[in-house]
N, C-alpha and C positions, 0 to 999 in steps of 0.2 A: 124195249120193243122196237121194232123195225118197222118201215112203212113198205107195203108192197108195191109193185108194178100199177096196182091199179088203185092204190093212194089207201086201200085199208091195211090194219094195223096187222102185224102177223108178229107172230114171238121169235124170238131167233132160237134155234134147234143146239141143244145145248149135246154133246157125248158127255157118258159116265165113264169110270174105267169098274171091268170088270176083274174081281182081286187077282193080286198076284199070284201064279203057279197054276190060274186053273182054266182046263180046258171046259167049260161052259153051256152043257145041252141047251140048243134054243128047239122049243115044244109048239104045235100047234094049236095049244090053247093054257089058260092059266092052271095048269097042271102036272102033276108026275105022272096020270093015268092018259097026257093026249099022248099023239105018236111026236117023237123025236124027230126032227125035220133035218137035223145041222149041230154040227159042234166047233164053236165059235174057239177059235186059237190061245194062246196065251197070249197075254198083253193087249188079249180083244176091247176096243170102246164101243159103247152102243149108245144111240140116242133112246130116250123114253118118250113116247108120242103119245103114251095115256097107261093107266095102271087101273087095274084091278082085284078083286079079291080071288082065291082058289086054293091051290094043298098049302097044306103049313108046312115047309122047310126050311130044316137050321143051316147056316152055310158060317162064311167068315165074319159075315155082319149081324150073326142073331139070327132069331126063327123069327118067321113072318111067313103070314099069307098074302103078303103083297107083291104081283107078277105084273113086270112092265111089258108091254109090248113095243117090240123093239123095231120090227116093221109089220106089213098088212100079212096079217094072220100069224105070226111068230113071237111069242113070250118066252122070257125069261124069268127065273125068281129072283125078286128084288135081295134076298140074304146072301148071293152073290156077286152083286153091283154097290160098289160105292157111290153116295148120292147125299151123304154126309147127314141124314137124316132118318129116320123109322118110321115115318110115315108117308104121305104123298107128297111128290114133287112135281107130279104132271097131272093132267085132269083125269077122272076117272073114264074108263072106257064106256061107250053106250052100247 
């Protein structure tokens, strides 16, 4: 944990890597049915600022419905991000 500017605590912003070889839709919401915004390069890292639940896809890391949101208003599905885990690694989204 870090301490901010204004002395409260703030987490420090951790990047994942998203697997090798893949160029990586980022969606306007925790889904295959939002619209496509962006497709994130090879060798792309994204930070996770909160995760939630939405379609269930299988990628390199397992099927999961859990989609990180990688900035304001932009998800990814977590079965494409390494995070070394299968469950949450960031807070859930509100």
């Amino acid at each position: 944990m870090v301490l901010g500017w204004s002395g409260t605590a703030t987490a420090a912003l951790r990047y994942y890597d998203v697997a090798p070889g893949v160029r990586l839709n980022v969606r306007s919401g925790p889904g295959t049915e939002y619209s496509l915004l962006r497709v994130l390069a090879e060798g792309a890292k994204v930070p996770i600022f909160c995760q939630t639940p939405g379609t269930t896809v299988t990628g390199p890391y397992g099927t999961t419905n859990l989609w990180d949101n990688i900035d304001n208003g932009e998800f990814v599905s977590d079965a494409y991000v390494y995070t070394g885990s299968d469950g949450y690694v960031a807070p859930r989204c509100s």
